[in-house]
C-alpha positions in Angstrom: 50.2 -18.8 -164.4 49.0 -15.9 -162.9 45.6 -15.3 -160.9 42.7 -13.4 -162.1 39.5 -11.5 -162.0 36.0 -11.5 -163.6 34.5 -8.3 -164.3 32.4 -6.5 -166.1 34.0 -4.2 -168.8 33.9 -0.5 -168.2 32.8 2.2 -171.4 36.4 3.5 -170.9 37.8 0.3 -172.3 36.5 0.4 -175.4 40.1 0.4 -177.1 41.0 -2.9 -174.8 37.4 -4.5 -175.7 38.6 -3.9 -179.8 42.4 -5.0 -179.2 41.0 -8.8 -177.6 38.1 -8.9 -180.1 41.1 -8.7 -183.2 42.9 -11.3 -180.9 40.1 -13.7 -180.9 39.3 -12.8 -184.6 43.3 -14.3 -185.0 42.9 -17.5 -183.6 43.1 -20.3 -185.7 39.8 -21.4 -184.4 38.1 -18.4 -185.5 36.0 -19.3 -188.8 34.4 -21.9 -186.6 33.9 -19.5 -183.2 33.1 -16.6 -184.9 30.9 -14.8 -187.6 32.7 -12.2 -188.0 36.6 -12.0 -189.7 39.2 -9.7 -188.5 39.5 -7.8 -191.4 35.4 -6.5 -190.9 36.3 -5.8 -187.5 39.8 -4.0 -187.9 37.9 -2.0 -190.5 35.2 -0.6 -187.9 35.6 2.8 -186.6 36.8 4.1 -183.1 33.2 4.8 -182.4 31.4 1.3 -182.9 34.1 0.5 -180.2 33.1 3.0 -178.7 29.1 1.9 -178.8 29.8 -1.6 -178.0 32.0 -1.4 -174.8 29.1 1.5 -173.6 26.2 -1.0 -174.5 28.0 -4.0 -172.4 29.1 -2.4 -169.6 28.0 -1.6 -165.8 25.1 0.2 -165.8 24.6 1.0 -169.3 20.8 -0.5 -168.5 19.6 -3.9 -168.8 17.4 -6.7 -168.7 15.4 -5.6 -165.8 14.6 -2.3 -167.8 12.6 -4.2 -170.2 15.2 -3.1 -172.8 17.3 -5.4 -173.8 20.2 -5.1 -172.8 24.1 -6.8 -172.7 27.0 -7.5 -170.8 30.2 -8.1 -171.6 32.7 -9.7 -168.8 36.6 -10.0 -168.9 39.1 -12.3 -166.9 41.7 -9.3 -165.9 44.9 -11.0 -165.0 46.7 -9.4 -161.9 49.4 -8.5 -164.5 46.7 -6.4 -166.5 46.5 -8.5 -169.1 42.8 -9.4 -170.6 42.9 -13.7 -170.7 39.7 -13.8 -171.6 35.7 -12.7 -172.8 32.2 -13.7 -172.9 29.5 -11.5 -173.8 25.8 -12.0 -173.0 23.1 -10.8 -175.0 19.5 -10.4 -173.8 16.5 -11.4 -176.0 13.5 -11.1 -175.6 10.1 -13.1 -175.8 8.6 -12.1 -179.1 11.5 -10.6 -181.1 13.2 -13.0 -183.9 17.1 -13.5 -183.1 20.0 -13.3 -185.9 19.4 -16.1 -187.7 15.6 -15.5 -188.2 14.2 -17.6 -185.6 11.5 -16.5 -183.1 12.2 -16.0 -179.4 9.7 -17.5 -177.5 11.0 -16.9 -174.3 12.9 -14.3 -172.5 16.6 -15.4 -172.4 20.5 -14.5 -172.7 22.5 -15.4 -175.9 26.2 -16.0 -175.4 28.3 -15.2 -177.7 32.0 -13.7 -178.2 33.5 -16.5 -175.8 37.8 -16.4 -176.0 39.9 -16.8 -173.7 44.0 -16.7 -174.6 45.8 -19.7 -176.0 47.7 -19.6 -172.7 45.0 -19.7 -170.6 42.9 -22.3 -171.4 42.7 -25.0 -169.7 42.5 -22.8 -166.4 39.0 -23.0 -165.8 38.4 -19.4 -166.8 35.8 -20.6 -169.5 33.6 -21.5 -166.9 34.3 -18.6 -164.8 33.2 -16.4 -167.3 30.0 -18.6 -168.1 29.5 -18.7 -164.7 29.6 -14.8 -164.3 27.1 -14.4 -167.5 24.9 -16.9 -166.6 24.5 -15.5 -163.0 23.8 -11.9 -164.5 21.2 -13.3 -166.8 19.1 -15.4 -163.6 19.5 -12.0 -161.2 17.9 -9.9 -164.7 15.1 -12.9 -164.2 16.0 -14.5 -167.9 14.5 -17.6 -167.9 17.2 -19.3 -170.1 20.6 -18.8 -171.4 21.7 -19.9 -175.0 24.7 -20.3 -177.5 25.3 -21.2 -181.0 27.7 -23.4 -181.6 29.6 -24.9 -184.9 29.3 -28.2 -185.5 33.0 -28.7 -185.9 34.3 -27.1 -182.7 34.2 -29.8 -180.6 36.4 -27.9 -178.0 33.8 -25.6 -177.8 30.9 -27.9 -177.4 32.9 -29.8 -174.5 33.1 -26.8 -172.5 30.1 -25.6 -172.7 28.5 -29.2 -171.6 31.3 -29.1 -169.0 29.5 -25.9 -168.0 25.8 -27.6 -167.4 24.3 -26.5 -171.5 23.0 -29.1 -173.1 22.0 -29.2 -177.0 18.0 -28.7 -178.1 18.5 -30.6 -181.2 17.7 -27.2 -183.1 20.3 -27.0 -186.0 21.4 -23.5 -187.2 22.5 -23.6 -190.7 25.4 -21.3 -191.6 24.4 -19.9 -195.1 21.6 -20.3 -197.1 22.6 -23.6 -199.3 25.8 -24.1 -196.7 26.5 -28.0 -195.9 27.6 -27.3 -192.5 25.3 -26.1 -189.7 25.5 -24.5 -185.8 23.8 -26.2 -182.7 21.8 -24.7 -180.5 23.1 -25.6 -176.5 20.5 -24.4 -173.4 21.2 -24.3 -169.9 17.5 -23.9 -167.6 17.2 -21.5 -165.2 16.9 -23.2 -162.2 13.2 -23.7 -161.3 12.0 -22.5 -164.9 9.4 -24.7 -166.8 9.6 -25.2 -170.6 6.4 -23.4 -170.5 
């Protein structure tokens, strides 16, 4: 196995940020990782690309402008190769998230984690975590979150592995839907529920 980097991505890489998306899409873990299917994403043009790998990269603004904000990093392999993504949303205090719930406090949503079937294992899950999270405390978030299915236990044992813990706040999936999402926290350190 080869070494590698985390970074942030650059707006260049928008076709790269769209070629590891449809690989993540693929995986056979996907319907519980993911809202989206490949077949919505492979649809989207060359300019949402575009839009998102602007929006998430090095100074494309952020948190500490008071505007929201994202980031998304990648674990570049010294081959080249992309092994692996997280992406960090900002919300913030007072706005009302995806699934309809308010915000109370100003904090980072995870979402997008992959990292390649041949990869894991490596630690790169945490290094990527560890990359987002540290973003989101320098940008003075007070929290970061991630939704999690209730079925993808490999999931929910990395992300405790990486310090989140659950809030006992359940997410259903679909209005009527049997199955539901947890909601996992990790504290800023020093930060008070308050």
């Amino acid at each position: 196995m080869y070494t590698y980097v985390v970074r942030v991505v650059r707006a260049e890489e928008w076709a790269s940020v769209r070629a590891l998306r449809l690989l993540a899409l693929e995986d056979p873990a996907a319907p519980l990782a993911f809202l989206e299917t490949y077949e919505t994403a492979a649809e989207r043009p060359d300019s949402f690309w575009q839009e998102r790998a602007a929006g998430a990269a090095e100074g494309a603004g952020g948190a500490a402008e008071g505007a929201g904000g994202a980031r998304q990093y990648i674990a570049e392999a010294e081959d080249g190769q992309w092994a692996g993504t997280v992406t960090l949303l900002v919300e913030e205090a007072g706005s009302v998230d995806w699934a309809g719930f308010p915000v109370e406090r100003r904090q980072g949503h995870v979402v997008g984690v992959f990292v390649r079937k041949e990869w894991r294992g490596s630690g790169m899950t945490q290094a990527l975590l560890d990359a987002a999270v540290s973003w989101a405390w320098r940008e003075g978030l007070e929290r970061v979150r991630l939704i999690v299915h209730e079925r993808n236990l490999r999931a929910q044992g990395a992300y405790r592995k990486a310090g989140f813990v659950p809030t006992g706040r359940t997410v259903p999936l679909a209005k009527g839907a049997e199955e539901n999402e947890y909601e996992f926290v990790l504290e800023r350190p020093g930060a008070s529920d308050g």
